[in-house]
N, C-alpha and C positions, 0 to 999 in steps of 0.2 A: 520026589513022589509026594503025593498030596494025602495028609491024613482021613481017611471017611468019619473018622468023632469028629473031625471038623466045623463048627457052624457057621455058616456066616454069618458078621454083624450085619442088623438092622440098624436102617437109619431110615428116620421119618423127615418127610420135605413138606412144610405146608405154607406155600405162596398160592395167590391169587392169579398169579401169571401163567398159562399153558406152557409157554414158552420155556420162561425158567425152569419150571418142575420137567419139563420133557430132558431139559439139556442137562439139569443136574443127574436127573434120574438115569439117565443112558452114563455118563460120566462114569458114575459111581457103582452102575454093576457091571462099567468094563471092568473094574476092579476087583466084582466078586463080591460088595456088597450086596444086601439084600435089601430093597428101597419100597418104601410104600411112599404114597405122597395124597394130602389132603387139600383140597384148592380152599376152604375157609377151614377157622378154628372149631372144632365138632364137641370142645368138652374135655374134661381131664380126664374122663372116664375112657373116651375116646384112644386116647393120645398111651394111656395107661394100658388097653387093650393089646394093641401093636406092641407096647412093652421095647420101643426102641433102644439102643446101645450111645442115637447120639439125634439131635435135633436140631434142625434147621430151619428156621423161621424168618420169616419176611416181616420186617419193622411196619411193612405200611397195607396190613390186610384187609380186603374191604369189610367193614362191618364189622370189627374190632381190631386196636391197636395191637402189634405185637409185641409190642412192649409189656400190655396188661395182659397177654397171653404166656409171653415169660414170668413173670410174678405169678401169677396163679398158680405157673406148674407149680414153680421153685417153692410155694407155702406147702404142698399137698405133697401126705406123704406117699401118695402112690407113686408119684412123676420128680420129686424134690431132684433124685440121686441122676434122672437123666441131663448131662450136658447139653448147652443149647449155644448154638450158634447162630447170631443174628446176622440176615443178610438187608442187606442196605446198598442203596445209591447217594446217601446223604453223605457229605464229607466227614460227618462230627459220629462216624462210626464207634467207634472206641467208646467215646461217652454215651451213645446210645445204648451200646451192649453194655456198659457200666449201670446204668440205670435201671434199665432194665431186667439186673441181676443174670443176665446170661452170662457163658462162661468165654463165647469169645467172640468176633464177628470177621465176616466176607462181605467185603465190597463189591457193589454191583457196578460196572462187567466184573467178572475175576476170569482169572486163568487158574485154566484146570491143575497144572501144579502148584498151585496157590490152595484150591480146592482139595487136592489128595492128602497135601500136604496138614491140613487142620484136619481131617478125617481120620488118618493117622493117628493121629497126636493124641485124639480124643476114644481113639477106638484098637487101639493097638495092645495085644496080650500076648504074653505066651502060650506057645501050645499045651502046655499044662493046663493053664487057667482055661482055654474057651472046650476041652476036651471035660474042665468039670463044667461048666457052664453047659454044654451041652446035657450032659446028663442031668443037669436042675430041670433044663427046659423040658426033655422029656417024661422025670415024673412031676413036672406039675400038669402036662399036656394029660396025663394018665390021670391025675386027680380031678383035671377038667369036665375027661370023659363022664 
């Protein structure tokens, strides 16, 4: 039985591809994800908005690198604490993400259990923990009001 304090994680997708954001995006709320996705980089304040659980960024976006799109988050203390996963078609992945200071990377093609499987990893809680997290979200959605 599913708990209704439940929330689901956010995860934000920002490539330049329709393509990729379409197929990650359906992917990951078969899972029950809850997915926004940005086709360029909009700003930290942006990216801080959405207030995502895990981030997934394309190394090669048009009209800034995502590599200096990773750095930016990772200095700023709004966005520092979210996880970013670099997604790439370049072989030297791992050193990209290295550079970059993201926390891990997906090669392009990937398989979707390749994909589930790093979502996981980086967004996985117990029911305790997202049951209080749900209640932060709440009153701050009330502080917002």
């Amino acid at each position: 039985m599913k708990n209704s304090n439940l929330v689901p994680k956010k995860i934000l997708i920002i490539d330049d591809n329709e393509g990729i954001l379409f197929a990650l995006q359906k992917a990951l709320e078969l899972k029950g994800y809850e997915v926004h996705t940005f086709e360029t980089f909009m700003g930290v304040n942006a990216v801080a908005k959405v207030a995502p659980d895990l981030l997934y960024l394309d190394v090669s976006l048009t009209g800034k690198d995502g590599r200096e799109v990773a750095r930016e988050l990772k200095r700023n203390d709004k966005t520092k604490h979210i996880p970013i996963v670099i997604l790439t078609a370049y072989l030297n992945a791992s050193d990209l993400a290295n550079e970059a200071g993201a926390d891990d990377f997906l090669p392009k093609p990937f398989e979707l259990a390749h994909l589930w499987k790093i979502t996981e990893k980086y967004t996985s809680t117990s029911e305790k923990e997202l049951t209080v997290e749900h209640k932060k979200r709440k009153k701050s959605a009330t502080v917002l009001s």
